[in-house]
N, C-alpha and C positions, 0 to 999 in steps of 0.2 A: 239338605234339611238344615236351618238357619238351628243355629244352638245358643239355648238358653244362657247366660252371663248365672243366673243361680245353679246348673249344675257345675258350677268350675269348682274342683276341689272334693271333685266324689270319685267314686271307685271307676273305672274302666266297664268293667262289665257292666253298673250299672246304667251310665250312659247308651253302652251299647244295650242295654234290652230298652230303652225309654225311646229311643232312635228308631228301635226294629218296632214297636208299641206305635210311635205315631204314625210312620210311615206305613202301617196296615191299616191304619184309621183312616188317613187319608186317599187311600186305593179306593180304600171300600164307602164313602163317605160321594154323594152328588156333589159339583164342582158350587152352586149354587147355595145349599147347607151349608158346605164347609165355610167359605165369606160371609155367610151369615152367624154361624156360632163363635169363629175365630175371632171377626172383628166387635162381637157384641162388647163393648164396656161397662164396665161392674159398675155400680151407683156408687157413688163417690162424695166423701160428706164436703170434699173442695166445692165452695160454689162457682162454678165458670160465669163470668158474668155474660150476658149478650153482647154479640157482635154483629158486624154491617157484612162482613165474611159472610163467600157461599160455602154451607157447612163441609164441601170438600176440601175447606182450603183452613190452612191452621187459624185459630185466634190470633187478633192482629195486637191484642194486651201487650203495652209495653214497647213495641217493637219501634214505632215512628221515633218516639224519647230518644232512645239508646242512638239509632239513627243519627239523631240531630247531634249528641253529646259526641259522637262520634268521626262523625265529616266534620265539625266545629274545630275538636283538637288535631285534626290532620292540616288543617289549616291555619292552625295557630304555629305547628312545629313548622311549618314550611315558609311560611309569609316573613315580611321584613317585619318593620317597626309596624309602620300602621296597620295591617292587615292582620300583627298580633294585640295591638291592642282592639283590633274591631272585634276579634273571634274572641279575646278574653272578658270584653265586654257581653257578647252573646252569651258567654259558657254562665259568666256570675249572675247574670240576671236574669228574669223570668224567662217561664219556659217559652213563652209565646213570642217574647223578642228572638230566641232561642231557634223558635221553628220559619220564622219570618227569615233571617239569614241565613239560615242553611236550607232553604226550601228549593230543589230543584226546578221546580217548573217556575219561577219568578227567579231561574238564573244565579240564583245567592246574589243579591244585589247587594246588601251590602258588605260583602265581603268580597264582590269582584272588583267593588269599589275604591275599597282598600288597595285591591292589589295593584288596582295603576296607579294610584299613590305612590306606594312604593317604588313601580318601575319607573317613573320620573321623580322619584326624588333627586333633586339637581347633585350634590355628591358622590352620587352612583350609575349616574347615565356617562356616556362616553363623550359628548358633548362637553361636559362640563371636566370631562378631566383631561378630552384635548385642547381647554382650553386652559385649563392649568398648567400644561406642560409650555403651550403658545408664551403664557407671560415668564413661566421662568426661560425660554429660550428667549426670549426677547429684553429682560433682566443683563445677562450674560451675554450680548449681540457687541455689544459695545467691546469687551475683554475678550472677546473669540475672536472681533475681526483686528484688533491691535496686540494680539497675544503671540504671532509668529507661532504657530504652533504649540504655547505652553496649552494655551485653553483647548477645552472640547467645547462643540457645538453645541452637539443635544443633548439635554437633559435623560439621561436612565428613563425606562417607565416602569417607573417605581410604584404605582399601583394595578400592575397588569395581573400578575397575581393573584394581590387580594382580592380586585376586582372579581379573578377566575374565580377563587375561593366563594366570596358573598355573592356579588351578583349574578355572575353567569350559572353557579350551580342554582342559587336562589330562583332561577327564570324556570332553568331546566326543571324546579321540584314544582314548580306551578300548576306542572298537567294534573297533580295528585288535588287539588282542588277540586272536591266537586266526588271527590272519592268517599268509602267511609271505613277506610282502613283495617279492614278484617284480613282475616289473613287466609292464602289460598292452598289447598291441599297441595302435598309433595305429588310429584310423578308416581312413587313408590304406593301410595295411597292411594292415586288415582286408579293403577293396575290390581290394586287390590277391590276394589271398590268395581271394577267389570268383570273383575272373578264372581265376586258377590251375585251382580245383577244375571250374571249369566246362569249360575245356580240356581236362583229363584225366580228365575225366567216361568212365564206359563200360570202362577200358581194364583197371582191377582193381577189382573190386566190394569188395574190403576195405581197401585203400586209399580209396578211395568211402566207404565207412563211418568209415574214423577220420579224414577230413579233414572228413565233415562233424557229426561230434562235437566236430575243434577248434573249426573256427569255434565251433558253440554255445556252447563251456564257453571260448572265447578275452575273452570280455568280462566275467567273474568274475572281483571280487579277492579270494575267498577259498582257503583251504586247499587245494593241488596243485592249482589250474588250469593251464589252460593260460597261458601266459607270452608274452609278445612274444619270446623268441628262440626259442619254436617256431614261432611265425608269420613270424620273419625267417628259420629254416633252411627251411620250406615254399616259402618263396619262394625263398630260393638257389639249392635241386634242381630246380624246377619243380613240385615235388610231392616223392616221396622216391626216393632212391639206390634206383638198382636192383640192385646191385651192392657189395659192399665193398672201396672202394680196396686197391691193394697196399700194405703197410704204408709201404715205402720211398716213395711217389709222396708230392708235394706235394698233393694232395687230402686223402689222408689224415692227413696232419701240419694242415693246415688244418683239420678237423672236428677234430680233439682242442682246437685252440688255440682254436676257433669254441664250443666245451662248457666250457673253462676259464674263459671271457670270461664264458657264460651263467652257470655258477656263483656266481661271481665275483661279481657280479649280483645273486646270492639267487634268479636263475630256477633253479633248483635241480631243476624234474623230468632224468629221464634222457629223449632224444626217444623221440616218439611213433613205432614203427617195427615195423610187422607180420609183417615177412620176417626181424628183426634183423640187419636187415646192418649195422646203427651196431656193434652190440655190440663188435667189436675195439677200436674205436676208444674203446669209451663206459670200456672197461676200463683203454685207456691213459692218457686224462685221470682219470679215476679216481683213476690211480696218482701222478699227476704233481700232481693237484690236493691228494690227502693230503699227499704230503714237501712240496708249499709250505705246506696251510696248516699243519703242525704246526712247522715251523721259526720260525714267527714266533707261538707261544704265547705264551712270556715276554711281548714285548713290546706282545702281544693284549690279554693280561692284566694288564696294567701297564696300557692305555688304555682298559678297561672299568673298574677301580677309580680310575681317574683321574675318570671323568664322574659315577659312584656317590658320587665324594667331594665332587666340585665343587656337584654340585644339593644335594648337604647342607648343604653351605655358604650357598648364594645364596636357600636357605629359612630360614635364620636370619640371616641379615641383612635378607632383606625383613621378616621377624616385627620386628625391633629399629627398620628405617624408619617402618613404620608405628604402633608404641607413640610412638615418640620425636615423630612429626608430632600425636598427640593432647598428647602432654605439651607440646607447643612451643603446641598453640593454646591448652591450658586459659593458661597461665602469659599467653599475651596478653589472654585476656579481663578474667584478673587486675590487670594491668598497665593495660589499658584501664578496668577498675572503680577502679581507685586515681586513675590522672587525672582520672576523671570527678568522684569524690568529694574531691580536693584544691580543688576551687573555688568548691564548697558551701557552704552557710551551715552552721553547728553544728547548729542547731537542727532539721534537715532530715536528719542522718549517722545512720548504723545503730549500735547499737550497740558500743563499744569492744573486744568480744571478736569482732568480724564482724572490724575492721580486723586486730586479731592474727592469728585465724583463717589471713586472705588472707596474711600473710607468711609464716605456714608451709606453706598451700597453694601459694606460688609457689616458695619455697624447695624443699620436693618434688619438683616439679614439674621446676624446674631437675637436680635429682639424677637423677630416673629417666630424662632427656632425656640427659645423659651417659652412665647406665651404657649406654642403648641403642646410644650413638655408639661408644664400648668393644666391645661387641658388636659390634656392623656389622662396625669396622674389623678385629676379629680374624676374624670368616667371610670378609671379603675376602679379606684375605692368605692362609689356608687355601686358600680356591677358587682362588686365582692360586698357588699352590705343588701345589696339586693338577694346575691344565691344565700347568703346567709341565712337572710329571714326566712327562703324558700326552704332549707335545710332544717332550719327548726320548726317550719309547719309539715314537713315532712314527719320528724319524730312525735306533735301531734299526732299526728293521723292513726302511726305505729300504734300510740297507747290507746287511743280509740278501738282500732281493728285487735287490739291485745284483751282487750276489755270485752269486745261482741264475742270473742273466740273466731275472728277471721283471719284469713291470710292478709299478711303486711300488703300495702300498694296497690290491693284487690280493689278499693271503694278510691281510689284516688284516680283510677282511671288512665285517661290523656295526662294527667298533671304528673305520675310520672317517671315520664318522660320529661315532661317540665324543668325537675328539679333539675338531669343531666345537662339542658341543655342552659340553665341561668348558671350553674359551674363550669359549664364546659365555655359560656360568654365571658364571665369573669374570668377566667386565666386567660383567653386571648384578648382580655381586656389591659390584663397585665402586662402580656408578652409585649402589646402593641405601646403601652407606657411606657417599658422598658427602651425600647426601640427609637421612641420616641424622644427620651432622655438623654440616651448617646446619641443622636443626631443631632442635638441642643448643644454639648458636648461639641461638637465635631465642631460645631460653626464657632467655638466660642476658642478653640485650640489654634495652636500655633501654627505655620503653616508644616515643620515638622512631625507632629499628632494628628492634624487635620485628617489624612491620607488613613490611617489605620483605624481611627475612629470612626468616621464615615464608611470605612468599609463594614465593621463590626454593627452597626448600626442597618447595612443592609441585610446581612445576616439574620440578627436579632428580628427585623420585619417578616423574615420566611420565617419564624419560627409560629406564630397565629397557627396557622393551619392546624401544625403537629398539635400544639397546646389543647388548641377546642376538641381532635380527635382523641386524646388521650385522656384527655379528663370527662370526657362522655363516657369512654370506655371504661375508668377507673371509678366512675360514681353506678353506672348500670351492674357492676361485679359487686360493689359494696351491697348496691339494691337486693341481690340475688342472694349473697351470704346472709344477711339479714332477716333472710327469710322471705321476702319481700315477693309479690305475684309475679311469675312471670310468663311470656306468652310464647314462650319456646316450642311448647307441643300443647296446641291450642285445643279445647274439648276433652280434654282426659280429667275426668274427678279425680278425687285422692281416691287412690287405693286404698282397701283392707286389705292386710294382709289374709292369705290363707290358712284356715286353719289346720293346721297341721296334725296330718292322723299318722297313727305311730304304725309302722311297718311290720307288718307278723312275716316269722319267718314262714319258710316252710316246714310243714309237720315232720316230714321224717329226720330234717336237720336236727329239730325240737328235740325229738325223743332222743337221737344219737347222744347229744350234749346231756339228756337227762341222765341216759344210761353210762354215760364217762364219768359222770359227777357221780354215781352211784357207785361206781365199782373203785375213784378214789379213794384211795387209803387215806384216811383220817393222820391229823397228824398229830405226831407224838405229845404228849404235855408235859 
């Protein structure tokens, strides 16, 4: 017998006589009655408005929106430059440009469009950086084949790495396009949730049937599955309300706030619910979830161009680290073919225009390793003026959600995640400046320095990776201390606490301690 969420915090026995009380009503009661008085719904002053829904099937209120806002920002976090500014253009402007781009059946055209954008952007394909390596080996062809040994051939693949980092992971997150990033019930939930169904097996053959739909479709991360906070409200009910709260009762205020959480989320269906008895309720968060999220637009909006700016940033600074690390090595090889050739005999030295040659090859070399370093540090500073701004429409938003009485990052949605990942750009905007800097360095060193600074310079390039994973990590904990929404355990309202009823002892203890206290001796004065 599925148990009420209003007796939690009453006496034992009297649970147990409410349990023995139904369960003989429903002995004694025709199978037919019963599905008819249970599922009757009390008149409800919510007005549900009309739907195109067959009444078995929940109201569709709301539901497409969330949808769209939802595959939009999984697309945004995933995509490069252009495919974030196409989602960030969808997210800011109307809704209708909104549902055109994330509409599955027309494909998301314009954000698949995007996405091959991005995968031939010439900086980021392999073509283009086995052609980069081609001219710096062919740079240094000259000093390799007259170097006896001082020179190396090949250039490092000094962007094999980041490329792993940006591209290749960037390719691999692409299957999530097309997603709408809700989140999927634990195993743990799922075994509870066939406890459940096994329970209340028999008792409505249509509930029966869409409980064992969710489970099936509850382990798909794709487009409107089912979600872990349907599988955490199946569990709450025992199965589902049979009944629609009185509006005024804390049940019902709890299922609205228990729907905001889910949204919230990106769990974004409306529940699964045959009889609709959610429906008043599904209308009032509904109502409650549009004025929060449209009050924090602006500031929505300010932190989805914040991250749009940031990754555009921290992709031209990596392009500028890694030209600057080939420039840094050709100029040491140079560097290493000049010592070698200082201690030669004459009659054994290459030609006098090989030695010109090499001062102007190093000389260049040294030029294009600055202008790189110029570059770097100005996408830095961009990317760190961009999380900036993102940072202070973040604290917007806070006084906004501080003002409705909501939870922080609740109405900001996809955005954030936004902020972590324009801070978490900016510092491997930085790293890659850095990096950049000493490999400008390295070409412009002696050929004593050259060798340890170019090494420090390769270093400082692995460091990216850590930077952006650590300051994701270190702006999501801030988020969370702050009070901020978080989608940790997806579907659970805020609890009230219980009210707390005081413990009677037992009677004969009672009187014991009365009759001790009785026969103490008073004490002297």
């Amino acid at each position: 017998m599925r148990r009420s969420i209003l007796l939690r915090g009453r006496r034992r026995a009297i649970r147990a006589d409410l349990r023995r009380g139904l369960a003989g009503t429903a002995l004694a009661t025709s199978s037919a009655v019963f599905v008819g008085l249970v599922h009757a719904v009390p008149v409800s002053a919510v007005e549900v408005p009309p739907d195109n829904e067959p009444p078995y099937r929940p109201i569709s209120l709301g539901e497409q929106a969330r949808l769209d806002r939802c595959s939009a920002g999984v697309a945004l976090h995933v995509g490069g430059p252009e495919l974030k500014k196409v989602a960030a253009k969808a997210l800011t402007g109307p809704p209708e440009e909104l549902a055109v781009a994330t509409d599955p059946v027309g494909t998301m055209w314009p954000l698949s469009q995007a996405m091959v954008k991005d995968r031939d952007y010439p900086e980021s394909s392999p073509t283009v950086t086995t052609e980069r390596r081609l001219r710096w080996e062919a740079a240094n062809e000259t000093y390799w084949q007259t170097g006896w040994g001082s020179v190396e051939k090949d250039p490092p693949q000094f962007g094999s790495d980041i490329a792993a980092f940006t591209l290749s992971a960037q390719r691999d997150l692409w299957a999530k396009i097309g997603t709408d990033g809700h989140a999927m019930a634990s195993k743990t939930s799922l075994d509870r949730a066939k406890a459940v169904a096994a329970e209340v097996k028999g008792k409505d053959i249509h509930n029966d049937a869409l409980i064992e739909h969710m489970l099936q479709d509850a382990t798909s991360p794709y487009y409107r599955s089912v979600t872990a906070s349907d599988i955490a409200r199946l569990l709450r009910h025992g199965g589902f309300l049979a009944q629609t709260p009185a509006e005024d009762s804390a049940e019902f205020r709890m299922e609205v706030e228990a729907l905001k959480v889910a949204w919230g989320s990106c769990d974004s269906r409306n529940p699964d619910d045959f009889y609709r008895v959610m429906s008043p309720m599904v209308v009032t968060a509904h109502m409650e979830w549009e004025a929060e999220y449209a009050a924090q637009a602006k500031p929505r909006a300010d932190i989805v161009n914040a991250e749009v700016a940031a990754a555009n940033e921290v992709r031209k600074a990596t392009d500028a680290m890694i030209e600057s690390l080939g420039q840094a090595w050709l100029a040491d090889q140079i560097l290493k073919w000049q010592k070698y050739w200082a201690g030669q005999k004459a009659t054994t030295r290459p030609k006098p225009a090989v030695f010109t040659q090499a001062t102007k090859d190093l000389a260049a070399a040294r030029t294009r390793a600055a202008d790189q370093a110029k570059l770097a540090a100005s996408a830095s500073a961009a990317a760190k003026a961009a999380a900036d701004k993102g940072n202070t429409a973040q604290h917007v938003a806070w006084t906004i959600a501080d003002g409705a009485k909501t939870p922080r990052g609740r109405g900001l949605l996809f955005a954030q995640q936004s902020v972590q990942v324009a801070k978490a750009s900016a510092a491997a905007a930085e790293a890659a400046a850095k990096a950049t800097l000493t490999a400008s360095n390295a070409a412009k060193a002696t050929v004593a320095d050259s060798k340890a600074l170019y090494g420090l310079a390769q270093t400082q390039s692995h460091a990216m990776k850590a930077e952006f994973r650590r300051v994701a990590a270190q702006e999501a904990a801030a988020q969370a201390k702050s009070g901020g929404h978080r989608r940790g355990r997806p579907g659970k309202p805020p609890r009230t606490p219980p009210r707390r009823i005081p413990r009677r002892r037992p009677l004969r203890r009672r009187r014991r301690r009365l009759v001790s206290r009785r026969r103490r001796p008073r004490p002297s004065v």
